[in-house]
mmCIF file as gemmi writes it, N, C-alpha and C atoms, coordinates in Angstrom:
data_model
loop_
_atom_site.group_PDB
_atom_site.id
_atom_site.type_symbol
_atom_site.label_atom_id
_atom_site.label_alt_id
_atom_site.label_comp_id
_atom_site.label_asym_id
_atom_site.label_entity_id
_atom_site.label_seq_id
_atom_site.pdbx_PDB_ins_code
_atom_site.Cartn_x
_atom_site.Cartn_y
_atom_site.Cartn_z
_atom_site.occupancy
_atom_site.B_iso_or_equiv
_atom_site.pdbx_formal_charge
_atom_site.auth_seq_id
_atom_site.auth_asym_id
_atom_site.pdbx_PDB_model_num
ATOM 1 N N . UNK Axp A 1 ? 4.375 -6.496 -12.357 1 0 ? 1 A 1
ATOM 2 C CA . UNK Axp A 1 ? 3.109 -6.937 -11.812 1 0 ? 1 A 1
ATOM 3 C C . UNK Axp A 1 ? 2.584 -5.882 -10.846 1 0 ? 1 A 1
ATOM 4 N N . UNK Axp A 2 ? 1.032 -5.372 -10.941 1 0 ? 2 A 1
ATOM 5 C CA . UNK Axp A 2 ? 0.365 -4.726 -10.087 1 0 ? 2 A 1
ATOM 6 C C . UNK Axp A 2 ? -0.025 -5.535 -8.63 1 0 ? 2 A 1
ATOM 7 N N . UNK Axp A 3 ? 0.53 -4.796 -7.417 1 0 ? 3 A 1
ATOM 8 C CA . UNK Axp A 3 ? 0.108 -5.52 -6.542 1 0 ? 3 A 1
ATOM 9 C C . UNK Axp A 3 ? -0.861 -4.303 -5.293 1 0 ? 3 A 1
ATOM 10 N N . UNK Axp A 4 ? -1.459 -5.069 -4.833 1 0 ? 4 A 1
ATOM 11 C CA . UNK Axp A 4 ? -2.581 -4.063 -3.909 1 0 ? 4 A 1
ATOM 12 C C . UNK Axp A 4 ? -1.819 -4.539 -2.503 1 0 ? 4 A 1
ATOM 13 N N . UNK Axp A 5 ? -1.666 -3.326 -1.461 1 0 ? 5 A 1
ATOM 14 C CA . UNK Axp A 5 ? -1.725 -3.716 -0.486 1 0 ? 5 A 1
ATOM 15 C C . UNK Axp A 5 ? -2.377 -2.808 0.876 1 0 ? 5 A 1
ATOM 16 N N . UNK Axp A 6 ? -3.073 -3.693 1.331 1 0 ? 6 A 1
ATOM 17 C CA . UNK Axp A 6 ? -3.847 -2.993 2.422 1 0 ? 6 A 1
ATOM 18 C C . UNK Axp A 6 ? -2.947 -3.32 3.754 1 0 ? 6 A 1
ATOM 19 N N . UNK Axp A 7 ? -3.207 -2.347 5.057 1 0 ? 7 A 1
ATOM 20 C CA . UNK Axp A 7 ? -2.689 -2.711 6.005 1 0 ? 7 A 1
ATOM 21 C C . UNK Axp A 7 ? -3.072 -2.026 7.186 1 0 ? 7 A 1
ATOM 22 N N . UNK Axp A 8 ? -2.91 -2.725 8.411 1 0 ? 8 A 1
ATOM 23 C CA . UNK Axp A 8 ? -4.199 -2.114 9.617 1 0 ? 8 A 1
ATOM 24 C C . UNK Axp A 8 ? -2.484 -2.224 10.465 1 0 ? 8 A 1
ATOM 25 N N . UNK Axp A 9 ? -2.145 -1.305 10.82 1 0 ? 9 A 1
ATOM 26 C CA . UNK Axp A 9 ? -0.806 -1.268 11.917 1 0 ? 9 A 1
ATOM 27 C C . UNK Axp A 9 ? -1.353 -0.284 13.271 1 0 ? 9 A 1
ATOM 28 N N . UNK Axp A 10 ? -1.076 -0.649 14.571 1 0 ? 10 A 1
ATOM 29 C CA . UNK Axp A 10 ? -1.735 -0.083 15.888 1 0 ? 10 A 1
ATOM 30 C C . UNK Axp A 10 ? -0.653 1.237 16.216 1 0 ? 10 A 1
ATOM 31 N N . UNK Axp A 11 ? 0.461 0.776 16.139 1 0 ? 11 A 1
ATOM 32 C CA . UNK Axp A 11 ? 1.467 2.183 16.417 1 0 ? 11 A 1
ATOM 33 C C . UNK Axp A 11 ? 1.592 3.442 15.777 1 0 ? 11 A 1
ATOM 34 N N . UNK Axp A 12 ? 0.945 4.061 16.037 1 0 ? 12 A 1
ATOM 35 C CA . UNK Axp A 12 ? 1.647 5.492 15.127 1 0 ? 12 A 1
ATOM 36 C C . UNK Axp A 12 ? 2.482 5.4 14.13 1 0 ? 12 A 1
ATOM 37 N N . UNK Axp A 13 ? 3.851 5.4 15.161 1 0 ? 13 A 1
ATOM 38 C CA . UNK Axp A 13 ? 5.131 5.631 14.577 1 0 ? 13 A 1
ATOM 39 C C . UNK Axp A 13 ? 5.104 4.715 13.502 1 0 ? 13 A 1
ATOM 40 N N . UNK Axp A 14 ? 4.814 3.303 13.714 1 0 ? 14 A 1
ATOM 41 C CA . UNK Axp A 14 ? 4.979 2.346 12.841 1 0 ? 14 A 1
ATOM 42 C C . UNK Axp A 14 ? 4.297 2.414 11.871 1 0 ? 14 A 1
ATOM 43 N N . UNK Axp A 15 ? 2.993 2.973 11.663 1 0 ? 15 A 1
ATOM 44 C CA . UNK Axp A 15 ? 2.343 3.176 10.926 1 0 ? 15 A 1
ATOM 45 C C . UNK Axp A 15 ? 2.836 4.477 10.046 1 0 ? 15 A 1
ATOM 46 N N . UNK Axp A 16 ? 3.038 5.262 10.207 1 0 ? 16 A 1
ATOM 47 C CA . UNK Axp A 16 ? 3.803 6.405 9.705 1 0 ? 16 A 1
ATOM 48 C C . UNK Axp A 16 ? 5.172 6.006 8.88 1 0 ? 16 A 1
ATOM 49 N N . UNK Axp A 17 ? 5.87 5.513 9.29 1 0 ? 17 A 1
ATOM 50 C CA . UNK Axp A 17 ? 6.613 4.968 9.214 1 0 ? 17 A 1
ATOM 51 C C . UNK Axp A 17 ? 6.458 3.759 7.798 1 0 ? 17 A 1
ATOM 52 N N . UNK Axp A 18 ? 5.654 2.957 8.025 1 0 ? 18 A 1
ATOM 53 C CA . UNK Axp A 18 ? 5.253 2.139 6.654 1 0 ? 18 A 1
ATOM 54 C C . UNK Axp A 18 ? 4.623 3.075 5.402 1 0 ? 18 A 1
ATOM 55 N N . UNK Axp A 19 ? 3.843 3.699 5.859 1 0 ? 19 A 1
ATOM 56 C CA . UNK Axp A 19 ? 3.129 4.847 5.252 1 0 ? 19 A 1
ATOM 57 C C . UNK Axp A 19 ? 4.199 4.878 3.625 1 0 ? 19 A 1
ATOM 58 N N . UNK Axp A 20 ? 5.242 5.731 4.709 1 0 ? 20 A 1
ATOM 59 C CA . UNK Axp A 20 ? 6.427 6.426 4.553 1 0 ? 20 A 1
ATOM 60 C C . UNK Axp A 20 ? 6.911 5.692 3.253 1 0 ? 20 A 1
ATOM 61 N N . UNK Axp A 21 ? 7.146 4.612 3.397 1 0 ? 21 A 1
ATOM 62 C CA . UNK Axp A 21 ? 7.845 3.804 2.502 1 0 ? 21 A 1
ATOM 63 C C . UNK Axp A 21 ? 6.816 3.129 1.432 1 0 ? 21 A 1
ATOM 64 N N . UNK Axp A 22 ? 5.818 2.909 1.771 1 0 ? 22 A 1
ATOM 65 C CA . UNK Axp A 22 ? 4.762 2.518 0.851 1 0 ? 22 A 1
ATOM 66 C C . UNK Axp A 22 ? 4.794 3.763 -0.358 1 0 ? 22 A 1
ATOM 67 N N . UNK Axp A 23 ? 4.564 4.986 0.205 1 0 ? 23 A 1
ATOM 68 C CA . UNK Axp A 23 ? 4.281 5.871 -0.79 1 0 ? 23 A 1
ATOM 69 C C . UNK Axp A 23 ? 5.929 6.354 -1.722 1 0 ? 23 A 1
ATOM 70 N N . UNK Axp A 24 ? 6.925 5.99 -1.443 1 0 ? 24 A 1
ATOM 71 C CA . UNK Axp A 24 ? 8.29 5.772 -1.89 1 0 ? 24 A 1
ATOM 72 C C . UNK Axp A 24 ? 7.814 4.783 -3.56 1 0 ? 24 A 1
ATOM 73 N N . UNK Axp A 25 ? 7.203 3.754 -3.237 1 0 ? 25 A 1
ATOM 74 C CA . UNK Axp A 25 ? 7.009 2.775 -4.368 1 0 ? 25 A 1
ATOM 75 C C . UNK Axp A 25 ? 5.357 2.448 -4.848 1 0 ? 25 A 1
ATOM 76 N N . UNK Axp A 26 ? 4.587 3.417 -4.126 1 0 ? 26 A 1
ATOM 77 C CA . UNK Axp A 26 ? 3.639 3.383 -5.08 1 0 ? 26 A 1
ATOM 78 C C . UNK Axp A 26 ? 2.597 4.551 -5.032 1 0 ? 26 A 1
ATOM 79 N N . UNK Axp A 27 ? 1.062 4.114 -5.205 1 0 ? 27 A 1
ATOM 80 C CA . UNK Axp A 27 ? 0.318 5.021 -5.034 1 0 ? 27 A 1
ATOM 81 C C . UNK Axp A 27 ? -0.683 4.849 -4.015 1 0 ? 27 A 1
ATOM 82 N N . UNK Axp A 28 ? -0.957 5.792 -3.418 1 0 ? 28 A 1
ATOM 83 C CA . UNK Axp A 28 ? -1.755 6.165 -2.273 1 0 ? 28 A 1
ATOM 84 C C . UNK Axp A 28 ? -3.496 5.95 -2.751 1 0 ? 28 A 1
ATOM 85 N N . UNK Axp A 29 ? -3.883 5.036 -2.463 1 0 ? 29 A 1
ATOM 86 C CA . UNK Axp A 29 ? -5.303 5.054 -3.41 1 0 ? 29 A 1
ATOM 87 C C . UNK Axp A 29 ? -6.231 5.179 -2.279 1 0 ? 29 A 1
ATOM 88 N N . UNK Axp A 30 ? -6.115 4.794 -0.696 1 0 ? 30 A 1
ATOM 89 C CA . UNK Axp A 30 ? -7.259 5.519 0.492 1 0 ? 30 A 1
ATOM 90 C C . UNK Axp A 30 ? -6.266 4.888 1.733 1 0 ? 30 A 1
ATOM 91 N N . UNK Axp A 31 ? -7.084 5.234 2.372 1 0 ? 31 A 1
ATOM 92 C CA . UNK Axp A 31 ? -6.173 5.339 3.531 1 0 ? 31 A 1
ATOM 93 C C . UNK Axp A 31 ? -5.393 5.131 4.164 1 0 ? 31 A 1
ATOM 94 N N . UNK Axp A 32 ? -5.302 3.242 3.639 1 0 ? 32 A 1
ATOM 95 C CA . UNK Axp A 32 ? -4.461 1.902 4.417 1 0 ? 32 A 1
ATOM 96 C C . UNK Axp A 32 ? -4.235 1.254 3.089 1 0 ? 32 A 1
ATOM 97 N N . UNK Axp A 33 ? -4.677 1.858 2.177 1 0 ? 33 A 1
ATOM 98 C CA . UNK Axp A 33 ? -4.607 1.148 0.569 1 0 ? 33 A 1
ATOM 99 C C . UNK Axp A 33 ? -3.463 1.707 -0.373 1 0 ? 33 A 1
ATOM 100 N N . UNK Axp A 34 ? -2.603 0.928 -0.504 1 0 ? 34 A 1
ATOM 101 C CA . UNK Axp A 34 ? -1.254 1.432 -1.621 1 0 ? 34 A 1
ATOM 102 C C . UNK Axp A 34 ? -1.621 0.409 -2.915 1 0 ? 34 A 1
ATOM 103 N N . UNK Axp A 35 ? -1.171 0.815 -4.713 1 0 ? 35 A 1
ATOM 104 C CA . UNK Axp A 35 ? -0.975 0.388 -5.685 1 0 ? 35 A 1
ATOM 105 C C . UNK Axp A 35 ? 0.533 0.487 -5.658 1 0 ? 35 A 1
ATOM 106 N N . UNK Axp A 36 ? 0.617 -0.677 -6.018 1 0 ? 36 A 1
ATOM 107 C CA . UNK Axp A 36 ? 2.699 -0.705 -6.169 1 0 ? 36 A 1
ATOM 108 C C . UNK Axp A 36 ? 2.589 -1.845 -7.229 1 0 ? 36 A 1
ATOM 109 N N . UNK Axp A 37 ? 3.394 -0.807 -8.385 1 0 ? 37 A 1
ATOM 110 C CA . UNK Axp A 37 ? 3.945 -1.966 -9.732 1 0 ? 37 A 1
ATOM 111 C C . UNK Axp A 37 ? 5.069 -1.394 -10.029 1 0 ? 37 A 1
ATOM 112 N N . UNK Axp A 38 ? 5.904 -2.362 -9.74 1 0 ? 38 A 1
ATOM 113 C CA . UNK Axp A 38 ? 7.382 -2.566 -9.76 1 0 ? 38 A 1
ATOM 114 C C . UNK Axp A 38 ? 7.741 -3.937 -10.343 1 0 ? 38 A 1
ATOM 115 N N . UNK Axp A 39 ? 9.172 -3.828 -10.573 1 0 ? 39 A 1
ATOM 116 C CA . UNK Axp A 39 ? 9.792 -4.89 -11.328 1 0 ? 39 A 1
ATOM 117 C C . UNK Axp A 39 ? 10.042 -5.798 -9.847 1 0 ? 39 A 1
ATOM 118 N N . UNK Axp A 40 ? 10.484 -7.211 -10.252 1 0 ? 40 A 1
ATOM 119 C CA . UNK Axp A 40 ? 10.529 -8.013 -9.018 1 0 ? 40 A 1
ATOM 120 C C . UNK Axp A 40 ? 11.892 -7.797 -7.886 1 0 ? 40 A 1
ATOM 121 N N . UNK Axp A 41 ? 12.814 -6.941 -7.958 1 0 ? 41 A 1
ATOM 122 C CA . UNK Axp A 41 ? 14.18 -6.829 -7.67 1 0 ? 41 A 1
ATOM 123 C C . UNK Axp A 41 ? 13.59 -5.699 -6.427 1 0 ? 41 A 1
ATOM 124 N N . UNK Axp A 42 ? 12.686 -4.557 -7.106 1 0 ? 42 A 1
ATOM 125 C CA . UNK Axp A 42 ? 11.928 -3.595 -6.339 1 0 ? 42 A 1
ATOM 126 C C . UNK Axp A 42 ? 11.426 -3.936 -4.895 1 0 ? 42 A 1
ATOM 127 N N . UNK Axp A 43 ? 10.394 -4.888 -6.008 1 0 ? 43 A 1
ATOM 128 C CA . UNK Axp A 43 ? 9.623 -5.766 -4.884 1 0 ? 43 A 1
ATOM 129 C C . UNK Axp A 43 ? 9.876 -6.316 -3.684 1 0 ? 43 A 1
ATOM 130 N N . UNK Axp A 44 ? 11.093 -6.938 -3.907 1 0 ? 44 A 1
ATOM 131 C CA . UNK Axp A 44 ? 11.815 -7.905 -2.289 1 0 ? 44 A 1
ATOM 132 C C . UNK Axp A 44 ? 12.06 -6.679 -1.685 1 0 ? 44 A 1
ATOM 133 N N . UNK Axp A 45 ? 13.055 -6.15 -2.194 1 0 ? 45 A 1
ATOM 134 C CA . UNK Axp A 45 ? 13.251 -4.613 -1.858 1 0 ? 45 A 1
ATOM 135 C C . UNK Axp A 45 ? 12.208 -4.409 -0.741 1 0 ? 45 A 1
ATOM 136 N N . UNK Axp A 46 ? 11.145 -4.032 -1.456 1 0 ? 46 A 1
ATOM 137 C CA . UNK Axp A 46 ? 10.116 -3.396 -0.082 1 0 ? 46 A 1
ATOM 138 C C . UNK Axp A 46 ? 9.449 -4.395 0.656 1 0 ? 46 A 1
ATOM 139 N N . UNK Axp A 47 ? 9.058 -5.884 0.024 1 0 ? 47 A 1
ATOM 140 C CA . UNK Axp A 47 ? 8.963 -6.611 0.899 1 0 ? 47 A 1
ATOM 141 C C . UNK Axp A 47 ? 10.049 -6.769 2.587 1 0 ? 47 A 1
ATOM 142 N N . UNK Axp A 48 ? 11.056 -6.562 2.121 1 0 ? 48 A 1
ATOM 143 C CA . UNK Axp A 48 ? 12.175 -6.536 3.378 1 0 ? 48 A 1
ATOM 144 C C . UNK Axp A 48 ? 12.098 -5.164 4.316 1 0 ? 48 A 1
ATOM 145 N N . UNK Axp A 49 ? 11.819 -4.32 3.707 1 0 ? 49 A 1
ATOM 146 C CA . UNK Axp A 49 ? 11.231 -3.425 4.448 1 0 ? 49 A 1
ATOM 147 C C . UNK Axp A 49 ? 10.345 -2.97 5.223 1 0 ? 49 A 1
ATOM 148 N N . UNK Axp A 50 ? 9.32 -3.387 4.712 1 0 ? 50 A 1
ATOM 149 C CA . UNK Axp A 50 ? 8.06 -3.785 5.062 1 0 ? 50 A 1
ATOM 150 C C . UNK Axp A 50 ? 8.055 -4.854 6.515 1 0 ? 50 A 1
ATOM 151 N N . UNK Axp A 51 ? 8.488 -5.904 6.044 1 0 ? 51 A 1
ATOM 152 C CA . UNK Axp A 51 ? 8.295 -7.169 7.479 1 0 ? 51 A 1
ATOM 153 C C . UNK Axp A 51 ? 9.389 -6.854 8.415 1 0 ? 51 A 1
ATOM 154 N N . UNK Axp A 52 ? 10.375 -5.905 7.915 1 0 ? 52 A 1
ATOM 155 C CA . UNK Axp A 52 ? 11.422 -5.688 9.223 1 0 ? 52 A 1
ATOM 156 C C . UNK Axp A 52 ? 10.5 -4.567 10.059 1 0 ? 52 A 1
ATOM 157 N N . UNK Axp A 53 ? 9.449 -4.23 9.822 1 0 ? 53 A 1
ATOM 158 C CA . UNK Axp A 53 ? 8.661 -3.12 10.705 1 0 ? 53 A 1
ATOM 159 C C . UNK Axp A 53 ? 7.728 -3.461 11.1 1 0 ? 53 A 1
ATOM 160 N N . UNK Axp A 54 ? 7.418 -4.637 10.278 1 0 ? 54 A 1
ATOM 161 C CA . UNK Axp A 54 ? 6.274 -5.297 11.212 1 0 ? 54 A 1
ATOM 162 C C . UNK Axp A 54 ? 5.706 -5.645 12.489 1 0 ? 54 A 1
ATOM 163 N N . UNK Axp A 55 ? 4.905 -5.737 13.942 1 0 ? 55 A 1
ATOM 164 C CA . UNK Axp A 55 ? 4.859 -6.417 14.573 1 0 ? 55 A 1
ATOM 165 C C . UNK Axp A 55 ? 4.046 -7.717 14.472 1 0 ? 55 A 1
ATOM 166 N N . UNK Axp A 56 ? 4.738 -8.505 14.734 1 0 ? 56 A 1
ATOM 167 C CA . UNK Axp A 56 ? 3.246 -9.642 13.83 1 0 ? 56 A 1
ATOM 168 C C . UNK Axp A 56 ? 2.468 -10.031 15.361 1 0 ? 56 A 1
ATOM 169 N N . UNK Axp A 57 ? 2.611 -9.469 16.269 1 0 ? 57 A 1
ATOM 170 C CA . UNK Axp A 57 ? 1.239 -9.448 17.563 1 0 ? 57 A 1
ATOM 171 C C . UNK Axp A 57 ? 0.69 -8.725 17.365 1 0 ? 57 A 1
ATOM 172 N N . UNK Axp A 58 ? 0.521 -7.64 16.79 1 0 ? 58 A 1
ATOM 173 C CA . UNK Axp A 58 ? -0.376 -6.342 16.729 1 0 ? 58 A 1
ATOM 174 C C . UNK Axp A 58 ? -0.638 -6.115 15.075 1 0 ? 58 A 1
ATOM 175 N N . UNK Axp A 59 ? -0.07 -5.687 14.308 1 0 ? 59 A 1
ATOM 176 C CA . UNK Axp A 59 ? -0.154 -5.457 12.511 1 0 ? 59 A 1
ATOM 177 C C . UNK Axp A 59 ? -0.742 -6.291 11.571 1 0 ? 59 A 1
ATOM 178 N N . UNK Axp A 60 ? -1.426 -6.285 10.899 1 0 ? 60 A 1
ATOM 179 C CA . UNK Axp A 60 ? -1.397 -6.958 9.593 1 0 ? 60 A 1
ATOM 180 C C . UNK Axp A 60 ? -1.577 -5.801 8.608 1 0 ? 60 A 1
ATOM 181 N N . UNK Axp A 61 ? -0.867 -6.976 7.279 1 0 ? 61 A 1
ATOM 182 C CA . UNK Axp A 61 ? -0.312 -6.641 6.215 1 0 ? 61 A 1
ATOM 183 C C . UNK Axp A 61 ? -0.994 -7.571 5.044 1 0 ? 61 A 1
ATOM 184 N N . UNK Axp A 62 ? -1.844 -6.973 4.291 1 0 ? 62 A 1
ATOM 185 C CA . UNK Axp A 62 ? -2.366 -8.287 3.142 1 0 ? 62 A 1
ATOM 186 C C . UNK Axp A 62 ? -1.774 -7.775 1.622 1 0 ? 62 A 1
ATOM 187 N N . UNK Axp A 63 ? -1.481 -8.323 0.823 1 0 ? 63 A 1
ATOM 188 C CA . UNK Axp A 63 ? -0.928 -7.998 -0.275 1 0 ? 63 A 1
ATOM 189 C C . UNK Axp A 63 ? -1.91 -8.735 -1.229 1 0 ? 63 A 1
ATOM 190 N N . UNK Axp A 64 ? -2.057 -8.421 -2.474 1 0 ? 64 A 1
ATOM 191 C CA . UNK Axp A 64 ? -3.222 -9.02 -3.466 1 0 ? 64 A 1
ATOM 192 C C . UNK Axp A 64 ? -2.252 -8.905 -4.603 1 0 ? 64 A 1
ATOM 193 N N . UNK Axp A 65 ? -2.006 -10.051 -5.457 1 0 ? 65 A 1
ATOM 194 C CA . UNK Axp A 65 ? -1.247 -9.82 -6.453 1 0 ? 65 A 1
ATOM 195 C C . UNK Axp A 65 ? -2.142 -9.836 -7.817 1 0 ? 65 A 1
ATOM 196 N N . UNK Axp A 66 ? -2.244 -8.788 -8.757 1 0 ? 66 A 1
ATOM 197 C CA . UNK Axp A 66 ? -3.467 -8.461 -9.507 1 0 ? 66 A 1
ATOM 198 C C . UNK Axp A 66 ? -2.273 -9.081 -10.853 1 0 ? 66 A 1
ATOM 199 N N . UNK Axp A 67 ? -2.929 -10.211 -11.789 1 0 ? 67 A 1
ATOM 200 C CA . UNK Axp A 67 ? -2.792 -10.319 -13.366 1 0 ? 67 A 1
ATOM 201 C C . UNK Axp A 67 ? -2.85 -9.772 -14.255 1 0 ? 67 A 1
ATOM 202 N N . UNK Axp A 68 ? -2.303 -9.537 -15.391 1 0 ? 68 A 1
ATOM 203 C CA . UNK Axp A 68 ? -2.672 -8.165 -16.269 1 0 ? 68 A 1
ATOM 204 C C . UNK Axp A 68 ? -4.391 -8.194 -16.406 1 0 ? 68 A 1
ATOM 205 N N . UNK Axp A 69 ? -4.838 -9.682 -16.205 1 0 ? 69 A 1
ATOM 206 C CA . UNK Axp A 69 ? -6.495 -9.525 -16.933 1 0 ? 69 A 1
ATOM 207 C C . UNK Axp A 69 ? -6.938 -8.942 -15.893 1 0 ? 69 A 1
ATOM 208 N N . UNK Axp A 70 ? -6.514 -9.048 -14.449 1 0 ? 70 A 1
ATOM 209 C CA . UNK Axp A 70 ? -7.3 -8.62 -13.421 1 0 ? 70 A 1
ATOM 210 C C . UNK Axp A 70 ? -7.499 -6.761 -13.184 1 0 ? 70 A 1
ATOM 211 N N . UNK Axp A 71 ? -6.096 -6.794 -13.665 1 0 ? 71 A 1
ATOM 212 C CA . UNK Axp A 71 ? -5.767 -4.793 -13.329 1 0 ? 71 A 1
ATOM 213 C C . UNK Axp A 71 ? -6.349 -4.597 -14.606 1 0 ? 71 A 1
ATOM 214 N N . UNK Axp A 72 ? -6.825 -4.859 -15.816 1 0 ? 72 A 1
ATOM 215 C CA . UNK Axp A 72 ? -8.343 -4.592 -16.564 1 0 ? 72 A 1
ATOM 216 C C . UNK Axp A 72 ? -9.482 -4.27 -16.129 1 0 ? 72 A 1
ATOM 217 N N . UNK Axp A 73 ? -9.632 -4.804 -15.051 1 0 ? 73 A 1
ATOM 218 C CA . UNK Axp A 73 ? -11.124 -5.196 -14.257 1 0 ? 73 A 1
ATOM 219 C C . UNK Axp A 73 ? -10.898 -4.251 -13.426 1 0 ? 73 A 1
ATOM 220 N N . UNK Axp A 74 ? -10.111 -3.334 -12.984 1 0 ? 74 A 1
ATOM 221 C CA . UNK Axp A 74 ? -9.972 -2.227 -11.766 1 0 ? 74 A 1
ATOM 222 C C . UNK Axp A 74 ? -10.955 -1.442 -12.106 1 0 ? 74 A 1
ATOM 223 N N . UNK Axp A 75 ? -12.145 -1.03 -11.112 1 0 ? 75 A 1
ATOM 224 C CA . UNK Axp A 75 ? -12.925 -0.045 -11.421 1 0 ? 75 A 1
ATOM 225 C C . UNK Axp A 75 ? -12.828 0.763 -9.946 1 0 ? 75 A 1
ATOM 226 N N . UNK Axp A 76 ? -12.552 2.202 -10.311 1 0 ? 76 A 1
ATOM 227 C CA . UNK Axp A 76 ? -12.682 3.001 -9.24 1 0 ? 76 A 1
ATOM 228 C C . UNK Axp A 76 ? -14.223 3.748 -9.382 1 0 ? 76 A 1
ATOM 229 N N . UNK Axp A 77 ? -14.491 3.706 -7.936 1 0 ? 77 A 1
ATOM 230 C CA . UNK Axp A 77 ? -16.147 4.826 -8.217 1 0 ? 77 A 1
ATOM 231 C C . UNK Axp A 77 ? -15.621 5.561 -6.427 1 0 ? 77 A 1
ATOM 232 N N . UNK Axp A 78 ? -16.519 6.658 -6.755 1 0 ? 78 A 1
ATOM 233 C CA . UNK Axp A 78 ? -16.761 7.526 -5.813 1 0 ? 78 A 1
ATOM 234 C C . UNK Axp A 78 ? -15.681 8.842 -6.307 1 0 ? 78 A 1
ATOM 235 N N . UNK Axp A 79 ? -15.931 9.336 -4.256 1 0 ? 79 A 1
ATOM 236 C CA . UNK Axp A 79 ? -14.945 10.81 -4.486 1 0 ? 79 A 1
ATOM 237 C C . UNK Axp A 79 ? -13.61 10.643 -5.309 1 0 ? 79 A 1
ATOM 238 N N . UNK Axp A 80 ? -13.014 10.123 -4.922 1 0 ? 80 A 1
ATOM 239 C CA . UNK Axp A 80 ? -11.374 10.2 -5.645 1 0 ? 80 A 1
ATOM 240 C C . UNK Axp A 80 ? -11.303 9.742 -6.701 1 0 ? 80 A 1
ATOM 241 N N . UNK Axp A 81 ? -12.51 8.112 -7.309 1 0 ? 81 A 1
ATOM 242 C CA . UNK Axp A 81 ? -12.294 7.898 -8.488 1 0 ? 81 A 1
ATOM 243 C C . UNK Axp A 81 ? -10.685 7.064 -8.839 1 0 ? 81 A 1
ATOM 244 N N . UNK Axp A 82 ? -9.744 6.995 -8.083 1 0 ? 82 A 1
ATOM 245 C CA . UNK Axp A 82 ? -8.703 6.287 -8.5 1 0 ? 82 A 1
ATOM 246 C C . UNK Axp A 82 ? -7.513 6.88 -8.657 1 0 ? 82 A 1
ATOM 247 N N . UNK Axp A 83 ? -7.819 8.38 -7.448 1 0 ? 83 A 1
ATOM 248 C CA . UNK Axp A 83 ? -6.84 9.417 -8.025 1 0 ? 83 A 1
ATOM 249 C C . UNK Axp A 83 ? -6.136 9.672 -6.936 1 0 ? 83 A 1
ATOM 250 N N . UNK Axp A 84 ? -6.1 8.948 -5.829 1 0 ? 84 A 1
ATOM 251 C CA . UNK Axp A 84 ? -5.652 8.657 -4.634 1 0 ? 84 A 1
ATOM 252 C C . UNK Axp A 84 ? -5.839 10.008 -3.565 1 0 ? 84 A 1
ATOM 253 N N . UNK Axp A 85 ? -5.429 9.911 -2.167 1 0 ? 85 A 1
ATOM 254 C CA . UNK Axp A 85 ? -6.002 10.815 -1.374 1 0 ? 85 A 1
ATOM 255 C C . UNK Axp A 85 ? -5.147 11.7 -1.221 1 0 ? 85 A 1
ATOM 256 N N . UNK Axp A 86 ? -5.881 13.208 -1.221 1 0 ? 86 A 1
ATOM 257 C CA . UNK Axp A 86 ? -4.702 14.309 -0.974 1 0 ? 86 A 1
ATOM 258 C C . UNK Axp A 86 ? -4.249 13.992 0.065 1 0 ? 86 A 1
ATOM 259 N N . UNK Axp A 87 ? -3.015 14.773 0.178 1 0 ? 87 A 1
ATOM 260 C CA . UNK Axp A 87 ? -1.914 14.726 0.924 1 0 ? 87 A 1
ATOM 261 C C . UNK Axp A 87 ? -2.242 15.411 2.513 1 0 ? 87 A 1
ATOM 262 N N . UNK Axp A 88 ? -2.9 16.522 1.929 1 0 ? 88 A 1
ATOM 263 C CA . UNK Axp A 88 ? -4.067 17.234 3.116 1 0 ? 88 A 1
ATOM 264 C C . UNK Axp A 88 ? -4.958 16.375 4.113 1 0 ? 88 A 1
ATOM 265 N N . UNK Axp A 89 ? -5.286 15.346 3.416 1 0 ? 89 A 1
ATOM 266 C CA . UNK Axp A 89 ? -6.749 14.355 3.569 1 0 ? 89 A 1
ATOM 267 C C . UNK Axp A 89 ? -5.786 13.187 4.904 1 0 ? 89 A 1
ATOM 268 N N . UNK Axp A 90 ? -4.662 12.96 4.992 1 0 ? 90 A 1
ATOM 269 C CA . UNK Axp A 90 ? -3.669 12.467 5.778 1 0 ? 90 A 1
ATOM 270 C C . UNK Axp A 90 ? -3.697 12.566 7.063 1 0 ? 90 A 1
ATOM 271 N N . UNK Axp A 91 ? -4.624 12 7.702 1 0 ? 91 A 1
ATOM 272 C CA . UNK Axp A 91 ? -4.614 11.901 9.265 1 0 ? 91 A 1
ATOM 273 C C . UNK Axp A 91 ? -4.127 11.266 9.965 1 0 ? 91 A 1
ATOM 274 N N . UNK Axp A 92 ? -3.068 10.821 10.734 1 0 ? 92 A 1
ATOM 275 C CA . UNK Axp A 92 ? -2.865 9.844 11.845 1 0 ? 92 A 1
ATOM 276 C C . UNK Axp A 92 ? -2.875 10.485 12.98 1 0 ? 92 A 1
């Protein structure tokens, strides 16, 4: 299953840090935006990773779980088009 996840984190480190591991299991599609399709074993996997770094006073974390009919319907427009952001383009 394709899943989207966006995420707004206040710490640097922590943010870097999730970054870090987000791009381990998927793709970098803009700034705070990862594509991750993995099998479900994967998944907890980074789910546990993920919420052990969490702060839940300061962070959020939204996850969108896309259906095969839905990841049909993916349309990328603009600069990148769907080709995610250079590595260069990486500011914190």
């Amino acid at each position: 299953m394709k899943r989207v996840i966006s995420y707004d984190i206040m710490n640097d480190r922590r943010r870097n840090k999730i970054f870090k591991i987000l791009k381990d299991y998927g793709r970098w599609v803009q700034y705070s935006l990862f594509e991750i399709e993995c099998d479900e074993k994967r998944w907890i996997e980074l789910e546990h990773r993920l919420f052990a770094l969490l702060d839940k006073e300061e962070d959020s974390l939204c996850i969108y779980h896309l259906c095969h009919s839905c990841q049909g319907k993916t349309c990328y427009k603009g600069e990148s088009s769907g080709e995610g952001v250079k590595e260069s383009d990486h500011i914190l």
